[in-house]
N, C-alpha and C positions, 0 to 999 in steps of 0.2 A: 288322196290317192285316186287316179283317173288316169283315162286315155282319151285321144283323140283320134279318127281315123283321119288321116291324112294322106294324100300322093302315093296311094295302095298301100300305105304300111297305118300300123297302130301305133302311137308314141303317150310312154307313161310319163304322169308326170305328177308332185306331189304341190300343195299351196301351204305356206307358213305364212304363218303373222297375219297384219293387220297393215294398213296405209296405202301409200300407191303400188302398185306392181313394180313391180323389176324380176329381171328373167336370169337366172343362172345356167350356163350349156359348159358342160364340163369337156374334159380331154379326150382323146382317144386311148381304147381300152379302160375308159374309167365309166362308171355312172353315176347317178346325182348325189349319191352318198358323199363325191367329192369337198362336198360343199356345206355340209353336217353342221360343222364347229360354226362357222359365216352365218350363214342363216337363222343360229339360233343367237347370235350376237345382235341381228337386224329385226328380229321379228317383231318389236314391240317400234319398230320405224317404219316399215315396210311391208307387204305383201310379197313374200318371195314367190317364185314360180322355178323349180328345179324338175327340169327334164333330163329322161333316157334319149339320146338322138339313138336312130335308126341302129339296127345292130350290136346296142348297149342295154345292161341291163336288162329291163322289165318289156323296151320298147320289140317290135317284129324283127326277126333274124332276117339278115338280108346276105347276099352274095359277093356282095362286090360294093363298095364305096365309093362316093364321088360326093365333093362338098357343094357340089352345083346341088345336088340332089337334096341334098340337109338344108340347103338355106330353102330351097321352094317347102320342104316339110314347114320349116318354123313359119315362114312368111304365108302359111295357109293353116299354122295352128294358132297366131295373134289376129288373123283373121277372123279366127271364130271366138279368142278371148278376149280383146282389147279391141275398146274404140277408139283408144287413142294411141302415138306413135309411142313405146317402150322404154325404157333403158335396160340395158343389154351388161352383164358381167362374162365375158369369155376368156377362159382359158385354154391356151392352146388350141385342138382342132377346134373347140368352142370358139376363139378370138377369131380364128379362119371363117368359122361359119359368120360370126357379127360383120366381118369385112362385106362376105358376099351379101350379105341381107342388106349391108349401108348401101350398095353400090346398085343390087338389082329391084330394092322395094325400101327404095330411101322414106317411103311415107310409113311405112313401119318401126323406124327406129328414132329414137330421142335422142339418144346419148351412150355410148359404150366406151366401158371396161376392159382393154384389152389386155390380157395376162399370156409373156411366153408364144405369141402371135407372130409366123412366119408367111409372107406372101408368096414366095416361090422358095421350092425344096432345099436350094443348095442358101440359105439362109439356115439352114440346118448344120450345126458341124460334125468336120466330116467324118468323126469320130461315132456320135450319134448317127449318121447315113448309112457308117461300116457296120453297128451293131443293130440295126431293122433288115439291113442286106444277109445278115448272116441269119437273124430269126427266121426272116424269109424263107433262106435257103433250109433252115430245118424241118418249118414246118407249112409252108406257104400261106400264113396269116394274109388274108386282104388288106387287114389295117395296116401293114408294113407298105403294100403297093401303094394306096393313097398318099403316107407319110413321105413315098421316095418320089412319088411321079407327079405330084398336086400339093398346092395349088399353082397357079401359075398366072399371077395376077400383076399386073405393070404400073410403071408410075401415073401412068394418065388416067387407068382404073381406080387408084383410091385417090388420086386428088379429084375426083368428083366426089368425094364421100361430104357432105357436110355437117354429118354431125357431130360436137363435140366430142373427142374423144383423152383419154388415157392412156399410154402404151407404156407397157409396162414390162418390166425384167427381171430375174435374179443378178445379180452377181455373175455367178458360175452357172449361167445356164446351160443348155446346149443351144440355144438360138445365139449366134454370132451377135455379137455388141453391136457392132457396125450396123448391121443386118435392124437390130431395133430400133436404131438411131437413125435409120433412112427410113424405114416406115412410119415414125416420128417426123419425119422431116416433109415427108408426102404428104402426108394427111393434114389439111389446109387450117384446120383449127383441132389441133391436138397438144399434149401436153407428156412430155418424156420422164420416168422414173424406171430408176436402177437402183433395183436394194441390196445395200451392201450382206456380205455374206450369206449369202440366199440360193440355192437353187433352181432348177427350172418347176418345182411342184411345191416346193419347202415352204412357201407363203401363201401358197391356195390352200391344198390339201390340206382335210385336219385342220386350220389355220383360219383366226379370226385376224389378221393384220389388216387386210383391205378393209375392214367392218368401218373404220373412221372415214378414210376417202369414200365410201359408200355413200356417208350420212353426208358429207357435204357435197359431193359431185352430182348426188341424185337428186337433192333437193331445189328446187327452182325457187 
């Protein structure tokens, strides 16, 4: 258990296990506890690394969201803990931030994980857009404005991404099929899975399933 001070905020974060690093960055409105079950499935493979991003959790309350802003945090907190480039497990806003970090500090990343991962909002369906729109309107959550108005990233954006990637899905998620299967399609060496009867948290959350794709994907 630790923090790092980074791009004026503090960010907690805790280390499991033993072996090379790998970084786990959880959801929006969620914190690293996300990722509880996984990490103790990996520990005896891996050196896990499970962060609060900005506004989550243990990490500094902040005002307003922007995932520009979380990938420069991460890419100046592997700065201070890794000499060499990562591999990366994201889920949702997490798979958002591992886009931005492939694309802006490509020498920081090895290889990513990406779980539930949308590049622009309306990859969102629009069922899930109507029920952040309405939380919004009850209680004016910032993480609702991030989820409706960000990110907004283009095909020419991640086909520069080059590092191996995962892109990954439920079933029933709320990210549109389609919508997965083009940011599969963009990402110039990537590999697409959709699992069957699964939701959009139902294989992260709580949930050791990726713990096998872990142990071969991350091993070189």
């Amino acid at each position: 258990m630790a923090y790092l001070h980074v791009n004026d905020i503090d960010l907690y974060y805790e280390v499991h296990g033993k072996g090379k690093p790998v970084v786990f960055l959880h959801g929006n409105g969620e914190d690293h506890t996300s990722f509880s079950v996984l990490w103790q499935a990996l520990q005896d493979h891996f050196q896990v690394y499970v962060f609060d991003t900005r506004g989550h959790g243990k990490s500094s309350k902040v005002n307003e969201y922007h995932y520009a802003d979380m990938a420069t945090d991460f890419a100046l907190a592997f700065e201070q803990l890794f000499t060499q480039p990562v591999d990366i497990l994201g889920f949702s806003d997490g798979g958002i931030i591992a886009l931005f970090l492939a694309i802006w500090f490509p020498k920081r990343i090895h290889k990513m994980i990406l779980c539930g991962a949308n590049y622009h909002p309306y990859g969102i369906k629009e069922e899930g857009r109507i029920a952040m729109q309405e939380e919004y309107y009850r209680n004016g959550n910032p993480l609702m404005t991030l989820m409706l108005q960000e990110p907004w990233l283009t095909q020419e954006d991640l086909q520069k991404i080059s590092a191996p990637a995962w892109v990954i899905a439920g079933e029933h998620d709320i990210i549109e099929d389609a919508h997965t299967r083009e940011l599969a399609d963009f990402l110039p060496n990537s590999h697409l899975l959709i699992l069957e009867n699964e939701d959009h948290t139902s294989y992260v959350v709580g949930n050791d399933l990726l713990a096998e794709l872990c142990m071969e994907f991350f091993v070189d």
